[in-house]
C-alpha positions as CSV (number, residue, x, y, z in Angstrom):
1,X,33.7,196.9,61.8
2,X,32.2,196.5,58.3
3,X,33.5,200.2,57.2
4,X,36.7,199.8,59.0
5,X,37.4,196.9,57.0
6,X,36.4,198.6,53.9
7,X,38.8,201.2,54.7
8,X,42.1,199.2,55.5
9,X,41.2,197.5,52.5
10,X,41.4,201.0,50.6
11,X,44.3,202.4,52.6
12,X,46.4,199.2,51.1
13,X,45.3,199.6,47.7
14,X,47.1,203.1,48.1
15,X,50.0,201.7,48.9
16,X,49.7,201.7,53.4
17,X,52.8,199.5,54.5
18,X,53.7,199.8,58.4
19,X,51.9,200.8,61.9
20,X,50.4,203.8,61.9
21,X,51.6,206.4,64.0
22,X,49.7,208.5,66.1
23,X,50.7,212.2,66.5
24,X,50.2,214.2,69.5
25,X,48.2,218.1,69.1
26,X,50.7,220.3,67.9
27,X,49.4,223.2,70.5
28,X,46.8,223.3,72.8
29,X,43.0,223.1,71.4
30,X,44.6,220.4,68.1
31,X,44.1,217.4,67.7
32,X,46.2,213.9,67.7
33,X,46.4,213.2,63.8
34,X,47.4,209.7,62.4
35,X,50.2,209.1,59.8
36,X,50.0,205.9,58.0
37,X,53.6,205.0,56.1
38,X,53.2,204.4,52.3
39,X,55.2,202.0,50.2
40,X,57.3,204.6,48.6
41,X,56.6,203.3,44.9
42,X,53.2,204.4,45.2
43,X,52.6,207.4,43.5
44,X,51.4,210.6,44.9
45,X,47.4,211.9,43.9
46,X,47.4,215.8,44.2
47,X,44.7,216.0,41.5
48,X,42.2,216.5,44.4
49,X,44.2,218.6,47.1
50,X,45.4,215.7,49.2
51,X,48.3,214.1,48.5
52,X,51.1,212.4,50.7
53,X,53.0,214.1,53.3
54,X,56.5,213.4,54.9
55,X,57.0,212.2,58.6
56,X,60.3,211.6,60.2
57,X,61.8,209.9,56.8
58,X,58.4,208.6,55.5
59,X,56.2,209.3,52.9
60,X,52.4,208.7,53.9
61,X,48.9,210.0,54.3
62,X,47.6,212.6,57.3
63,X,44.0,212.0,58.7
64,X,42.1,212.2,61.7
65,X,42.1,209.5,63.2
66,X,38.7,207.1,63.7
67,X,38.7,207.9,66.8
68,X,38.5,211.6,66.6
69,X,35.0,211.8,66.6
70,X,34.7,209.6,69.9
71,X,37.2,211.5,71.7
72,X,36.1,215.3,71.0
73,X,32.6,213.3,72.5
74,X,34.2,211.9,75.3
75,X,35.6,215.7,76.3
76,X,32.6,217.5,75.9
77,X,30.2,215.3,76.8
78,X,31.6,213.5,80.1
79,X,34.4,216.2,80.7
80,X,36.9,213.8,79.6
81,X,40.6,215.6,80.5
82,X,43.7,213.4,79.8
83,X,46.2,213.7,82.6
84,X,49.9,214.3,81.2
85,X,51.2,211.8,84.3
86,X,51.3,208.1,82.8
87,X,49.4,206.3,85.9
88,X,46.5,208.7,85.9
89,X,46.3,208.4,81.9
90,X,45.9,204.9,82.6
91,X,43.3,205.0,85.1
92,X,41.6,207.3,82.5
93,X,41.9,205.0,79.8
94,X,40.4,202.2,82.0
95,X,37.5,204.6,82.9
96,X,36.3,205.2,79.3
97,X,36.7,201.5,78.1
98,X,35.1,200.0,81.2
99,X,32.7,202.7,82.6
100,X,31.8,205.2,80.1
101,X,32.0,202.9,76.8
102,X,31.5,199.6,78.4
103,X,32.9,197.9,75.4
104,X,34.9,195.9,78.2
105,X,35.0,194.4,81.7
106,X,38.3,195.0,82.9
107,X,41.6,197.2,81.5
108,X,44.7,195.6,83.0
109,X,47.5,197.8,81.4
110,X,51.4,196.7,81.8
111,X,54.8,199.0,80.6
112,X,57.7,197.4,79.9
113,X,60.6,200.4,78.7
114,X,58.8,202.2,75.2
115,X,55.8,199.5,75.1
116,X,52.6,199.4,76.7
117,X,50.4,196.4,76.9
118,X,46.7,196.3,77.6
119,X,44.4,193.7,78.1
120,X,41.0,194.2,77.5
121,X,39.4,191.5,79.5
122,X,35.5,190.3,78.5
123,X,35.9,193.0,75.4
124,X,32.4,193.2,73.5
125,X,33.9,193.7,69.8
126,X,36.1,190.7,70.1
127,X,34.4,188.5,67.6
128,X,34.9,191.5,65.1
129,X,38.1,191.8,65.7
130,X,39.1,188.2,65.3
131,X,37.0,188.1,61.5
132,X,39.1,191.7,60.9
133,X,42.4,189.4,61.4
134,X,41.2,186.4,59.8
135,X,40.3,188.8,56.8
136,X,43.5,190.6,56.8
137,X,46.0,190.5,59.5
138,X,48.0,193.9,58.9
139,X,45.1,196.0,59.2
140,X,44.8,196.3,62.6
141,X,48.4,197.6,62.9
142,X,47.8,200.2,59.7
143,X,43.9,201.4,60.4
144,X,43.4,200.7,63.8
145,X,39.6,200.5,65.1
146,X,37.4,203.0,66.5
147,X,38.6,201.5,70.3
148,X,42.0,200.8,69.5
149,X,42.7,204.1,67.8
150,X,40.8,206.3,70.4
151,X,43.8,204.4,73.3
152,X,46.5,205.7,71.1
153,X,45.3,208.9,70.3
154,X,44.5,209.5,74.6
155,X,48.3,207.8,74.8
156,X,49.5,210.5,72.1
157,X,48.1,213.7,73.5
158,X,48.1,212.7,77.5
159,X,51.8,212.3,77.3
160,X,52.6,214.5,74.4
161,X,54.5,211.7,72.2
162,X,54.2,209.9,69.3
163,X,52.2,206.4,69.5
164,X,52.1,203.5,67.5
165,X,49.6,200.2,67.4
166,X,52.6,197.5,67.2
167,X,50.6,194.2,67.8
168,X,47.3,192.9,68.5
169,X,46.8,189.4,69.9
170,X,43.7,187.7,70.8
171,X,42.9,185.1,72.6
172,X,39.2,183.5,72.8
173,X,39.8,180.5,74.4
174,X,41.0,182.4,78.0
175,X,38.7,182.9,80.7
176,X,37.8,186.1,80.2
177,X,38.4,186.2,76.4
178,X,40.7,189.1,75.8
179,X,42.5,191.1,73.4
180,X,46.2,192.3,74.1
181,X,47.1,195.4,72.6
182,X,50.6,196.6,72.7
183,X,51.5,200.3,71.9
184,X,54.7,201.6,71.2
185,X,55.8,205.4,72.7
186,X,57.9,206.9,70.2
187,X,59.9,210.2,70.8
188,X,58.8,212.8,73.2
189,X,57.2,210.5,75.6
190,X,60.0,210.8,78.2
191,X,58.2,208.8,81.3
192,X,60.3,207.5,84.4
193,X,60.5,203.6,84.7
């Protein structure tokens, strides 16, 4: 968590204001990129090659995401496929975080119209996460971490949409502790109720 930190920290130096959003592969074989919104009196470094790009009315920055890495693992190491249905996605997503990451001890995931809500029950990094928020509370919505990132980007590319981080509450007095995460489908998502 030490580096993630490091790098929200950066990220709102150069201006990151808003969630970031996660963007599905553009064709088969690419990968789900992440935009992260700039405030837009920030100005633009081209000196190096990157620079800020534009995204449905935004200006902001284009990466991988942090989760990248753990994903393009996940696939060819344990045959990871993302189904495009929603309730198999789910149950894929609760596969890697319980039984093939063990970094928790139960997924319970709820939709509710363009939001969907998962609580990580038992969920090792959870002391990380609550110094992250005590250190600065917008980062987890702007530079997700390595776990929450690698739910959006299997969110983005199973079901072909855009995906946002829009809140992150924990709570470590339940019993399990567990962190609520609730993601946002933007356009192209297009799931029945």
């Amino acid at each position: 968590m030490q580096g993630i930190l490091a790098l929200g920290d950066i990220i709102l130096d150069l201006g990151g204001d808003g969630a970031a959003i996660f963007l599905p592969p553009e064709n088969d074989g690419g990968r789900v990129m992440q935009f992260i919104p700039i405030r837009s009196t920030c100005r633009s470094y081209q000196g190096d090659g990157g620079g800020f790009t534009h995204h449905s009315g935004s200006v902001g920055t284009l990466n991988p995401p942090l989760a990248a890495t753990i994903l393009d693992d996940l696939k060819r190491d344990n045959d990871l496929i993302l189904p495009r249905e929603y309730s198999l996605l789910m149950g894929a997503i609760r596969e890697v975080c319980e039984d093939l990451l063990s970094v928790t001890g139960r997924v319970e995931v709820r939709r509710k119209g363009d939001t969907v809500t998962l609580d990580l029950h038992n969920y090792l990094l959870l002391s990380a996460c609550t110094h992250r928020r005590e250190v600065s509370p917008a980062s987890c919505t702007l530079c997700p971490c390595s776990i929450c990132s690698l739910i959006a980007c299997m969110i983005a590319e199973g079901l072909g949409c855009e995906v946002s981080l829009s809140q992150v509450a924990l709570d470590e007095t339940a019993r399990p502790p567990l962190m609520r995460v609730h993601y946002t489908l933007m356009e192209g998502a297009g799931i029945p109720d």
